[in-house]
N, C-alpha and C positions, 0 to 999 in steps of 0.2 A: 787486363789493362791496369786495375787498380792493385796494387801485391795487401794481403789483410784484406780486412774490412769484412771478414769469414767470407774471405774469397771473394767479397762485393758479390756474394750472387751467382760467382761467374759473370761478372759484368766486365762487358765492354760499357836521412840519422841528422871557444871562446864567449859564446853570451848566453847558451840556454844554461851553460854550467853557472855562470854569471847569477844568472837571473833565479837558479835551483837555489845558488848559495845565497842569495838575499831574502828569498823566502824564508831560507830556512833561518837564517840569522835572524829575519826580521818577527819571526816566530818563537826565539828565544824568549824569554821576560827581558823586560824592558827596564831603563834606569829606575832605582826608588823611588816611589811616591808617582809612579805610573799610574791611574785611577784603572786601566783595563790592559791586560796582559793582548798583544795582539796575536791571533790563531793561526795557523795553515788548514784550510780546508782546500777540499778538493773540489772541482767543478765537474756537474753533471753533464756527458756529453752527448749531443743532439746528433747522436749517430744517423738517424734518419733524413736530415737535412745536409749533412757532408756527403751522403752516398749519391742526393739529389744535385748536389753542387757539383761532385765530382763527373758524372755520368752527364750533367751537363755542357762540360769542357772538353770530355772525351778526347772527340776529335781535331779541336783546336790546339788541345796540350801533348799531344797526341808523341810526338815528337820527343819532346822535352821529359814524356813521364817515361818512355823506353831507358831514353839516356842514362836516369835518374834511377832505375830498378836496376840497371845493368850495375850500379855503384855497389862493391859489397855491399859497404856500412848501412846503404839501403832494407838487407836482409832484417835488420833489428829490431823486433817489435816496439812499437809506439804506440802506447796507448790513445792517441789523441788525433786529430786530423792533423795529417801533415802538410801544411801548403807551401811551395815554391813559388818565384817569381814566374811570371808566363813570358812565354815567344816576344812578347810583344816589348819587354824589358832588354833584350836583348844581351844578354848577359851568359858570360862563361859557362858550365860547366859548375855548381855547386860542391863543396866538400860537405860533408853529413855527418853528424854526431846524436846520436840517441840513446837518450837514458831510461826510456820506461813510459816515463810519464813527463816529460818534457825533451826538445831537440835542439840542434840548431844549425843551418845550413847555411854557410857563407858563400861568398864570392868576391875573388877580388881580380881588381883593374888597375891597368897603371897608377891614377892619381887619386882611389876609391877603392873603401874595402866596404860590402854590403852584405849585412846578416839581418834572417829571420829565426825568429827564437820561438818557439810554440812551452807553454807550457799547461797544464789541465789544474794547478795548483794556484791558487791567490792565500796571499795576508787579509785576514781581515784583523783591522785594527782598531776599529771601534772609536775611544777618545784616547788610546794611547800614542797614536801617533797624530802631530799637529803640522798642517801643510800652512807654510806660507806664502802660496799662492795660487789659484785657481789651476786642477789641472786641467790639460786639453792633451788630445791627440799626439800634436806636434808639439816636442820639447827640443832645445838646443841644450848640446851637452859638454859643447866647448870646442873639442876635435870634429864636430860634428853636430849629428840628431838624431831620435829617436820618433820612432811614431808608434803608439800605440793602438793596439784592439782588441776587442772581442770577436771571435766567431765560432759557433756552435757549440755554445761553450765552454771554449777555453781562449787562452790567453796568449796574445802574442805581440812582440815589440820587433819591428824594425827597425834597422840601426844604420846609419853613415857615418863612416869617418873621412874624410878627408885631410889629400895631404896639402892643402891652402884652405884651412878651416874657416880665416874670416873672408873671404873672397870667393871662393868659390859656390855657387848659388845653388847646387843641389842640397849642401851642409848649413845656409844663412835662411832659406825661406823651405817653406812647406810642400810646393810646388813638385818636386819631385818624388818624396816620397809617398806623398800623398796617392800621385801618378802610378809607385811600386804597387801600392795597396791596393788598388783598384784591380790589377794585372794578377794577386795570387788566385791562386789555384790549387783544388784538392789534390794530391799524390797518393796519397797512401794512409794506413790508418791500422789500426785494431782493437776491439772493443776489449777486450782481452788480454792485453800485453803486457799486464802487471803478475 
């Protein structure tokens, strides 16, 4: 069922590049008179809890995770839990991109292009970098939103674009992707893939 995961047992792959290169950018040194250089570290992952996730879904994703193995790009180790939107999103067919240690799986629709990006790396920035305004979850990003999370781990941003960015309500409120986030589901994984 699961491809990795050291064979789970035997139990019954645009934004994660995006998101690799802002790490790393953002792990550069910082402009002069920075008080703290901000780092790239790597996040410890809850292998144990993805497997439980996974094995959870089985039979619900059941479908959706055949599809998704049958994709070459699938074949390529990911160090990190890989999760897809589920059944229940009702959504194409995924294309896959995997780099190791971070992914990212799109899909697109007529009027909507929708990716999830997994990465197992964060910035930490300490006082180097200064936000001007509270983050949350749900950010608008102009063509769109993004929603962010945590799970087991590591690190993941959902993404919308839309092509009626101010109008269209999957891209202006939270409501849907909120809705995305709810629907992922474990696919694949490996503790190992670095």
């Amino acid at each position: 069922m699961l491809k990795d995961f050291n064979s789970l047992r035997c139990l019954a792959h645009g934004a994660a590049l995006g998101a690799v290169l802002g790490a790393v950018l953002g792990a550069m040194p910082l402009a002069a008179g920075a008080a703290e250089e901000a780092i790239l570290s790597e996040a410890q992952i809850d292998w144990a809890a993805a497997e439980a996730s996974a094995v959870a879904t089985a039979t619900a994703e059941a479908a959706l995770t055949e599809a998704f193995l049958a994709l070459p790009a699938s074949a390529e180790p990911t160090g990190l839990p890989v999760m897809l939107f589920g059944a229940v999103a009702d959504l194409p067919e995924p294309g896959f991109v995997s780099q190791g240690s971070a992914y990212v799986a799109y899909y697109a629709q007529d009027d909507i292009q929708l990716s999830i990006s997994g990465s197992k790396a964060v910035v930490q920035a300490g006082d180097a970098l200064v936000l001007h305004h509270a983050p949350s979850a749900w950010e608008s990003i102009g063509t769109g939103a993004d929603y962010s999370l945590s799970r087991f781990g590591a690190y993941y941003t959902l993404r919308i674009t839309c092509d009626a960015p101010t109008t269209d309500t999957r891209c202006t409120e939270p409501d849907y992707l909120t809705g995305l986030a709810q629907s992922l589901f474990v696919v694949k994984g490996q503790a190992n893939a670095m």
